[in-house]
C-alpha positions as CSV (number, residue, x, y, z in Angstrom):
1,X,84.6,100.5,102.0
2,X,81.8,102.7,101.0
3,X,82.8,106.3,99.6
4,X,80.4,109.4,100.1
5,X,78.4,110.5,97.8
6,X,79.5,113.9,98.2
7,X,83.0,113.1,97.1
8,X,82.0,111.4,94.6
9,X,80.0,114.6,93.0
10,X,82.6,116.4,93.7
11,X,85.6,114.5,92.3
12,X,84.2,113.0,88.6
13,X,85.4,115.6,86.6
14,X,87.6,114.9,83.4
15,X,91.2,114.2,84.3
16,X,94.3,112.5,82.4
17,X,94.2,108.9,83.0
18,X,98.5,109.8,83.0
19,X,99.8,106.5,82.0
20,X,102.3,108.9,80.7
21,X,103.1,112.7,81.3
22,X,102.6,115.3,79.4
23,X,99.6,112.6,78.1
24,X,99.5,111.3,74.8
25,X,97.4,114.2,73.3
26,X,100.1,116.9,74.4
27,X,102.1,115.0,71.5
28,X,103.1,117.4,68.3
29,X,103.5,116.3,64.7
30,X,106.5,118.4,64.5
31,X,108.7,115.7,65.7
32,X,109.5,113.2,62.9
33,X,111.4,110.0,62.3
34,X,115.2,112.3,61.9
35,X,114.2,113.2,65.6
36,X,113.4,109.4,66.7
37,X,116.3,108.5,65.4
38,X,118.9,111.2,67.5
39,X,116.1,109.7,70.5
40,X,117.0,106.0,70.2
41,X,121.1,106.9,70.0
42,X,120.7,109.4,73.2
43,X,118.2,106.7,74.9
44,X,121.6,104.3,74.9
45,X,123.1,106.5,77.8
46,X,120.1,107.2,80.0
47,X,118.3,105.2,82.6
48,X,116.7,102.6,82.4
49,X,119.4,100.6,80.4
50,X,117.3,97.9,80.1
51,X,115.2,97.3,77.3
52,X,111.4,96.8,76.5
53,X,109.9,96.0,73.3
54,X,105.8,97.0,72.8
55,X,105.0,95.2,69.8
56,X,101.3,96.3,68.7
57,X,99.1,93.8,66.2
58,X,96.3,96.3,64.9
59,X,93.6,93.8,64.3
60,X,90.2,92.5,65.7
61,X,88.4,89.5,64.2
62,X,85.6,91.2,65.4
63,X,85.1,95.0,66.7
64,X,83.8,95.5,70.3
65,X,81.9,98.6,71.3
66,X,83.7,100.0,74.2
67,X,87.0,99.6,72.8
68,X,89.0,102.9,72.7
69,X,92.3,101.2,70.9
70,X,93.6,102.0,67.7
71,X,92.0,98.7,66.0
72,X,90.1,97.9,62.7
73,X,88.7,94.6,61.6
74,X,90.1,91.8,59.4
75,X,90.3,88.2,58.8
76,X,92.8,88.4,55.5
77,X,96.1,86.5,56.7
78,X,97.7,87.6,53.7
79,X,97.5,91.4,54.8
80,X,98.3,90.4,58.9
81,X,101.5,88.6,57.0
82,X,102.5,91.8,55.1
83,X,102.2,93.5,58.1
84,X,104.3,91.1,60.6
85,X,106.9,91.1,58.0
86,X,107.2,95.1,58.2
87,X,107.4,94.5,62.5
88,X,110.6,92.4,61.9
89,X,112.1,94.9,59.3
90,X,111.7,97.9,62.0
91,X,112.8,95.0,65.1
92,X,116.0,95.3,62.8
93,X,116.0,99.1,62.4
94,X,115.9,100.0,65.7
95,X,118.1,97.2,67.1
96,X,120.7,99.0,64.6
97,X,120.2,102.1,66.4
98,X,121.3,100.4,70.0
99,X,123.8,100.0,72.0
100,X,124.1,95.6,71.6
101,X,125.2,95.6,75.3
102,X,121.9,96.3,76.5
103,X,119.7,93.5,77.2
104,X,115.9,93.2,77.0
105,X,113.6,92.9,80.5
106,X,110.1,92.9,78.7
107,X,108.7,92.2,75.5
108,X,104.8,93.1,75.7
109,X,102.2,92.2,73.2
110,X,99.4,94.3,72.7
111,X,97.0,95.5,70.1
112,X,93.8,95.2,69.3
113,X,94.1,91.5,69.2
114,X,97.2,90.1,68.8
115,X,95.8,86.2,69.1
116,X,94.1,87.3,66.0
117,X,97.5,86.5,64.3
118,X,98.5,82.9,62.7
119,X,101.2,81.6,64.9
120,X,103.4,81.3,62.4
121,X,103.3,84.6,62.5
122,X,103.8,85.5,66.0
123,X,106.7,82.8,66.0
124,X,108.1,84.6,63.2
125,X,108.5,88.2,64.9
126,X,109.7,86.4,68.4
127,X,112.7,84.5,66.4
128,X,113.7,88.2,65.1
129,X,113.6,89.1,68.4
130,X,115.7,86.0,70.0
131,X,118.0,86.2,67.5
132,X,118.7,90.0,67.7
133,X,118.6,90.5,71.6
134,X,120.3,89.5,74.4
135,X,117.6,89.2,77.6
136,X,117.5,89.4,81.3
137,X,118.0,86.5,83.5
138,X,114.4,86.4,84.1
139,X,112.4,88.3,81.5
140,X,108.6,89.1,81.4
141,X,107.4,88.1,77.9
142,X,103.4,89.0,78.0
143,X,100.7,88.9,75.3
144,X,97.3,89.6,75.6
145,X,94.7,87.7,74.5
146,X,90.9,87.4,73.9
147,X,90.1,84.2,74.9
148,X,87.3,83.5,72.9
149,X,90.1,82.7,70.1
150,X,92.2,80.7,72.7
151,X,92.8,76.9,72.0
152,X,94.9,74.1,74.0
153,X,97.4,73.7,70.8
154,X,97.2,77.7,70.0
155,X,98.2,78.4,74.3
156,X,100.5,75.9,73.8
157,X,102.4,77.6,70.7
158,X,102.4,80.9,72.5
159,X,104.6,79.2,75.3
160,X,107.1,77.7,73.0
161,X,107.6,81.2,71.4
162,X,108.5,82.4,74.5
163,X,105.0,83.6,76.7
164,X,105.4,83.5,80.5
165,X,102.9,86.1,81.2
166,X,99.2,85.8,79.5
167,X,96.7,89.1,79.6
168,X,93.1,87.4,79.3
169,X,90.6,90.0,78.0
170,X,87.7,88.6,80.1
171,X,85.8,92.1,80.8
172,X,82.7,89.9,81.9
173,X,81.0,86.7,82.2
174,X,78.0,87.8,81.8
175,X,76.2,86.6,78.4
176,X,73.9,89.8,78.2
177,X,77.0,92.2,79.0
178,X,79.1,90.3,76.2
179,X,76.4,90.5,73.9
180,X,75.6,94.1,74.0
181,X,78.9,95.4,74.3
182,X,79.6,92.9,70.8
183,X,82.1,91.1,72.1
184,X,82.5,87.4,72.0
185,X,82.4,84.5,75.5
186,X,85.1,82.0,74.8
187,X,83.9,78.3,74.0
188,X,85.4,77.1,76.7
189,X,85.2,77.5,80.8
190,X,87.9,80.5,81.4
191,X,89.3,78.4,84.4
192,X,89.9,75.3,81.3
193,X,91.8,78.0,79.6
194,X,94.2,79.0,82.8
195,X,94.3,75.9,83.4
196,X,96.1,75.0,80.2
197,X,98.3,77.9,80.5
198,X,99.7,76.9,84.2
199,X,100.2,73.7,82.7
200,X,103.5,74.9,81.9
201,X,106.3,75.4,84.5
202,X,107.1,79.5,85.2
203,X,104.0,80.9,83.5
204,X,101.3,83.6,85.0
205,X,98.2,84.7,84.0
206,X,96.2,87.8,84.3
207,X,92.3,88.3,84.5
208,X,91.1,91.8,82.8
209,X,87.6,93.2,83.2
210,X,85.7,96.8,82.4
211,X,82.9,98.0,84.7
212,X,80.8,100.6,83.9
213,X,79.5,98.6,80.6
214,X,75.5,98.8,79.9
215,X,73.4,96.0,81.7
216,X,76.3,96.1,84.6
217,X,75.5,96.7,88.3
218,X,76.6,95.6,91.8
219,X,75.4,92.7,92.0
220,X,76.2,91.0,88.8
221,X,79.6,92.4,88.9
222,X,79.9,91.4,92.3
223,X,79.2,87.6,90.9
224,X,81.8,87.8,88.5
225,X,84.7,88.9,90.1
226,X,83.8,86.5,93.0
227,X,83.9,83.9,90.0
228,X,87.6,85.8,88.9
229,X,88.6,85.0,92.2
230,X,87.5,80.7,92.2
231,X,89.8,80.4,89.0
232,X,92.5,82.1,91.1
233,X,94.3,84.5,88.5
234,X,98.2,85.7,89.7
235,X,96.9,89.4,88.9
236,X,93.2,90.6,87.6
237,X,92.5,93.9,86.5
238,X,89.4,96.3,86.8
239,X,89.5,98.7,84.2
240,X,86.7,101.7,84.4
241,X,85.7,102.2,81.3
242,X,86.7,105.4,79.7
243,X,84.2,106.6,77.4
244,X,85.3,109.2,74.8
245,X,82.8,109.0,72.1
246,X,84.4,112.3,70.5
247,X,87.3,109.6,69.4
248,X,85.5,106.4,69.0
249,X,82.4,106.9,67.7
250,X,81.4,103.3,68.2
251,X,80.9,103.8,71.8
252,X,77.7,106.0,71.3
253,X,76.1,102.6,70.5
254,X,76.4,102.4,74.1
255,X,75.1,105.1,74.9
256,X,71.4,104.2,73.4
257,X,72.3,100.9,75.6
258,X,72.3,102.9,78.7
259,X,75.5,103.1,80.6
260,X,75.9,103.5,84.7
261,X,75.9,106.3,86.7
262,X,79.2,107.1,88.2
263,X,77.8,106.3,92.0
264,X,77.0,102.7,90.3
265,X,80.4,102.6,88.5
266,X,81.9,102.9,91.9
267,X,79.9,100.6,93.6
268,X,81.1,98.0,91.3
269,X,84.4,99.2,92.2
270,X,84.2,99.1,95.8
271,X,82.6,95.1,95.7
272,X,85.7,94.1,93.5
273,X,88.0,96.1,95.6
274,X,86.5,94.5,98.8
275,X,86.3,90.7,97.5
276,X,90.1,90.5,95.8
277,X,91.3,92.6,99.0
278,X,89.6,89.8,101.6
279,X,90.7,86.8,98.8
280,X,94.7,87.9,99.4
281,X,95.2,90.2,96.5
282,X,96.9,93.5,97.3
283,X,95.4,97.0,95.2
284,X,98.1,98.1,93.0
285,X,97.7,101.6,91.6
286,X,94.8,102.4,89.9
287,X,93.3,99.6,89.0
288,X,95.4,96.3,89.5
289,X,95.4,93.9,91.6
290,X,98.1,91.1,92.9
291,X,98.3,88.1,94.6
292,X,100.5,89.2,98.0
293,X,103.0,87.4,97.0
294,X,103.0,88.5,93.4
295,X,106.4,91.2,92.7
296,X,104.3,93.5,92.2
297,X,102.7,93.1,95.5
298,X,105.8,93.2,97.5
299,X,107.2,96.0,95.2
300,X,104.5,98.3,96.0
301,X,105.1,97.8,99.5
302,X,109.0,98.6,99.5
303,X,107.4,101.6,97.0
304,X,109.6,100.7,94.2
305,X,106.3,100.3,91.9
306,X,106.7,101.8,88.4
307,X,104.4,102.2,85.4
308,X,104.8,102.4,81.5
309,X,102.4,102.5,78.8
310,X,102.2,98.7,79.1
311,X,101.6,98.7,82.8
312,X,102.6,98.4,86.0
313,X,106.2,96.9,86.5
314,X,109.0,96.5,89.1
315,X,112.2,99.4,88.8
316,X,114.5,96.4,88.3
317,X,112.2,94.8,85.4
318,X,111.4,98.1,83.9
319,X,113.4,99.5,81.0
320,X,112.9,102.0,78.3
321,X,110.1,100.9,76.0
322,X,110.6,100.7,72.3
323,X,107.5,100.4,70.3
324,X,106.9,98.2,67.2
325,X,104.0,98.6,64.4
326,X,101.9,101.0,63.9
327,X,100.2,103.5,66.6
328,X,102.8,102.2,69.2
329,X,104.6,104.8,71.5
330,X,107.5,104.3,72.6
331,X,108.4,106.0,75.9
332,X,112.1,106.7,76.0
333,X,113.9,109.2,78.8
334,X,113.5,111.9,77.6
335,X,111.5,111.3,74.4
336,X,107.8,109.9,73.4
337,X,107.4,108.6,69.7
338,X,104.0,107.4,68.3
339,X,104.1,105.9,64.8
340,X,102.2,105.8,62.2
341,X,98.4,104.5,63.0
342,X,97.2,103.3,59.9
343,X,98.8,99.8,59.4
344,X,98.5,100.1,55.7
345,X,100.8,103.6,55.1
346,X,102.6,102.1,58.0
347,X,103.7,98.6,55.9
348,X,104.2,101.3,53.1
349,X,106.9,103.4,55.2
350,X,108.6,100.4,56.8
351,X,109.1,98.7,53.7
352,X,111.0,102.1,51.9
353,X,113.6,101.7,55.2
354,X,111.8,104.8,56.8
355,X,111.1,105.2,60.6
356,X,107.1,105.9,60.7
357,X,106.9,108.2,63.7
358,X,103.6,110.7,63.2
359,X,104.0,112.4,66.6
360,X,106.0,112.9,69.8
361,X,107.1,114.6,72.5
362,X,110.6,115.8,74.1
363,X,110.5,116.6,78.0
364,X,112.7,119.0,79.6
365,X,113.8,118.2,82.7
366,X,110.9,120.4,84.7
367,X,109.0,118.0,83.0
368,X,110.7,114.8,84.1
369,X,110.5,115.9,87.5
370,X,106.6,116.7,87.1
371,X,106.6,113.0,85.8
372,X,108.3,111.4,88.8
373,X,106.2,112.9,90.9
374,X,102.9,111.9,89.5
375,X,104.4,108.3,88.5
376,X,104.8,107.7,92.5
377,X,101.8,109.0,93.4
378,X,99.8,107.1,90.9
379,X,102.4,103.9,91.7
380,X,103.4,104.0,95.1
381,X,100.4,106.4,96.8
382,X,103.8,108.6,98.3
383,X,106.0,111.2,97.4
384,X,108.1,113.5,99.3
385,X,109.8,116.5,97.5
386,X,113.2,115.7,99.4
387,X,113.6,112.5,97.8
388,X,112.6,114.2,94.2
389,X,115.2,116.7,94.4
390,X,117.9,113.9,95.4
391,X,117.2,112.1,92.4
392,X,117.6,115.4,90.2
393,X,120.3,116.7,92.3
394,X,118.8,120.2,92.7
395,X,116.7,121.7,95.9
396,X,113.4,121.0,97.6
397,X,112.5,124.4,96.9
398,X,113.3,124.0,93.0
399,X,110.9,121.2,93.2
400,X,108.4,123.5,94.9
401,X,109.0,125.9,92.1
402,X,108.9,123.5,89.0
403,X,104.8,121.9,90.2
404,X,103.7,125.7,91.2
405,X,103.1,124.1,94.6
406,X,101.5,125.7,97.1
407,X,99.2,124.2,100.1
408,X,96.4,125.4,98.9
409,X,96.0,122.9,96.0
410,X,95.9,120.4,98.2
411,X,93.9,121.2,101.1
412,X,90.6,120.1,100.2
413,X,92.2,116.5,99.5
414,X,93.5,116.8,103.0
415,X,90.4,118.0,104.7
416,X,88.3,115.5,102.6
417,X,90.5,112.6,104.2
418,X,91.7,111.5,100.3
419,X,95.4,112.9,101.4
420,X,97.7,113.3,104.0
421,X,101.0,115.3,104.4
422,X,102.4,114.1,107.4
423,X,105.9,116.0,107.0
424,X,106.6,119.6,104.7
425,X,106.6,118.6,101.3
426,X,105.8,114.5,101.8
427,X,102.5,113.4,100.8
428,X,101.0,110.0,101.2
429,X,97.3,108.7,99.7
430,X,94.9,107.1,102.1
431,X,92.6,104.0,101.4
432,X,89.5,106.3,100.1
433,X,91.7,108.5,98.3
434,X,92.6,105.9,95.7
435,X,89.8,105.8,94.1
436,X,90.4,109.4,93.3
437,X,94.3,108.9,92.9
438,X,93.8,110.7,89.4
439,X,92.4,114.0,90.5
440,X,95.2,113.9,93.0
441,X,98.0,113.0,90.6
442,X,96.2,116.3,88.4
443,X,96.8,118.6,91.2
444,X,100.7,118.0,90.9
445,X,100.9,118.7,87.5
446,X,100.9,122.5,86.4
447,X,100.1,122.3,83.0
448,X,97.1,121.2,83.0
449,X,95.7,124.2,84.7
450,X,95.8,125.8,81.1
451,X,94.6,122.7,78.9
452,X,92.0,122.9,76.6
453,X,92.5,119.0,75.9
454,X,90.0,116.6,76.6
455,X,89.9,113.8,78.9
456,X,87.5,110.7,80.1
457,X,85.9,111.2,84.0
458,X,87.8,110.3,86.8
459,X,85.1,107.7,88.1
């Protein structure tokens, strides 16, 4: 599939990447750890009842220059120790805080670099978690993982704490992209590495990589994901690279590097897209991709897709995330709640018995329907206002009213062959226009006409 140049000029503008909504810098500091608390109590009668647990590990052995997480750099265990013990004191607070007949569908690891931490460590916060929680019959337990700090005995104390689901941070295998970009190649073959991980009965695994990267282009990504697909990963990821300078300063290293041009960036795009499509993975969303046999696959398909701040998911696996350590936001109902980013005051707070939350967010309910909305069109490429007002028990024409639509806003999508509307008030993506899903999902959400906040490109 190639996509026009002239769409492409005219689509790359800045627009929320809305792995939430409103986004994460809509948040205020107004709300506080009093209002987290009356959050978690409320969050026990509201949907999802399931449960999922973000826990986020703030360090980096080593710091690479594209990352935009909330990350610093250490090697002192006795400071990652201080810090893991603090997790398991708030595991504890919060558990307090819930109903005990909930259960738990997904525990996601994430940081920075959470295989950074001893695994005494890491067994120590998934005991708390064991011994506090019921689960699922069939929980998704995920870390991710750089695998340049990945050995057979280290892989195979992550599946005897409970891993099923393993997030390699690949984002090339290219040497020269690696090395400008400061990020270590693991020391052994990537498919060695899966290949200790399938070793073990019920486990997945998950291939990430970034385009857009200096010293990237068609070709050599082209080689790479054709390599992804010989080791044969149950989901692989193709994240653009979102570069925001203004908030990590270390990408303007890059910069001097040289990065792509957004017509390259999609060109690496569309030779991924076209080798996992015609190697039996399905797109999902954005940016994902899964085997067609995967959940997720067959999910999409039924458009039953859904997305947190930890990824795509299922409806039925999905539940109401709870975050744990610093920066982590937790994504309730009706309630977003970032803590505390620096791990240090973080530790601090924990230790005194206080909740750490810096900033949050409380939606009304216009703005959980605006969320819906944009959460299938980003997830399942369809939404139709008929169904929306079903599931909020009010009117098609109160959901007209809430996203200040009018056919207008989406004409050009439709004329440009990006969108269709096939009924009033049903709107379904086509093929090209997922590779602009974003400006799409933009156009559905009316407060953004206003914003002065700023956001990474689109492409």
């Amino acid at each position: 599939m190639k996509i026009p140049e002239t769409l492409i000029q005219k689509y790359n503008i800045p627009v929320p990447r809305y792995t939430s909504y409103p986004p994460a810098n809509f948040f205020y500091e107004e709300f506080g750890a009093s209002d987290y608390i009356k959050a978690i109590e409320t969050s026990n009668s509201e949907w999802p009842e399931n449960i999922s647990l973000y826990i986020h590990i703030p360090y980096c052995s080593k710091m690479c220059h594209f990352c935009g997480c909330n990350t610093q750099f250490t090697r002192d265990k006795d400071k990652m120790r201080r810090y893991t013990e603090a997790v398991k004191k708030e595991i504890l607070m919060v558990k307090a805080l819930l109903d005990p007949g909930r259960k738990v569908s997904q525990v996601h690891w994430g940081g920075g670099t959470p295989n950074t931490l001893p695994i005494e460590l890491i067994h120590g916060i998934m005991d708390t978690i064991r011994k506090n929680f019921s689960f699922t019959s069939n929980p998704e337990i995920a870390i991710e993982c750089h695998p340049a700090m990945l050995d057979e005995n280290y892989t195979e104390q992550l599946v005897l704490a409970g891993f099923n689901r393993f997030s390699l941070g690949i984002q090339d295998f290219k040497q020269e992209v690696l090395d400008n970009v400061n990020r270590n190649a693991p020391k052994v073959p990537v498919k060695e590495i899966v290949g200790w991980i399938r070793s073990y009965p019920d486990t997945s695994v998950n291939l990430d990589f970034i385009y857009g990267l200096p010293f990237q282009n068609k070709e050599t990504f082209t080689e790479t994901i054709e390599k992804a697909v010989e080791i044969s990963p149950d989901r692989l990821v193709t994240f653009s690279y979102a570069h925001v300078p203004w908030i990590k300063k270390a990408q303007k290293i890059l910069e001097v590097k040289g990065l792509p041009e957004a017509n390259e960036k999609l060109d690496m795009f569309e030779a991924g897209y076209d080798i996992l499509t015609k190697n039996g993975y399905s797109p999902i969303g954005l940016d994902h991709f899964a085997r067609n046999t995967d959940e997720l696959s067959i999910a999409y398909k039924n458009r039953k897709l859904h997305r947190n701040f930890q990824g795509y998911c299922t409806r039925e696996t999905t539940g109401q995330v709870y975050a744990l350590g610093s920066t982590g936001i937790s994504q309730l109902e009706s309630v977003y709640a970032q803590n505390e980013k620096n791990p240090d005051k973080y530790v601090e707070l924990i230790n005194k018995g206080e909740f750490t939350v810096e900033k949050g967010y409380r939606l009304n309910v216009n703005e959980k329907i605006i969320r819906h909305v944009i959460t299938e069109i980003m997830c399942n490429e369809y939404v139709s206002f008929d169904e929306t007002a079903n599931k909020f028990n009010t009117s098609p024409n109160e959901i007209v009213k809430v996203l200040n639509y009018t056919p207008e806003l989406f004409k050009g999508f439709i004329e440009d062959g990006l969108l269709q509307a096939p009924g009033e008030g049903i709107f379904k993506v086509t093929p090209t226009g997922r590779f602009f899903i974003r400006n799409i999902a933009a156009h559905f959400d009316p407060n953004l006409i206003s914003s002065t906040k700023k956001f990474s490109k689109a492409l």
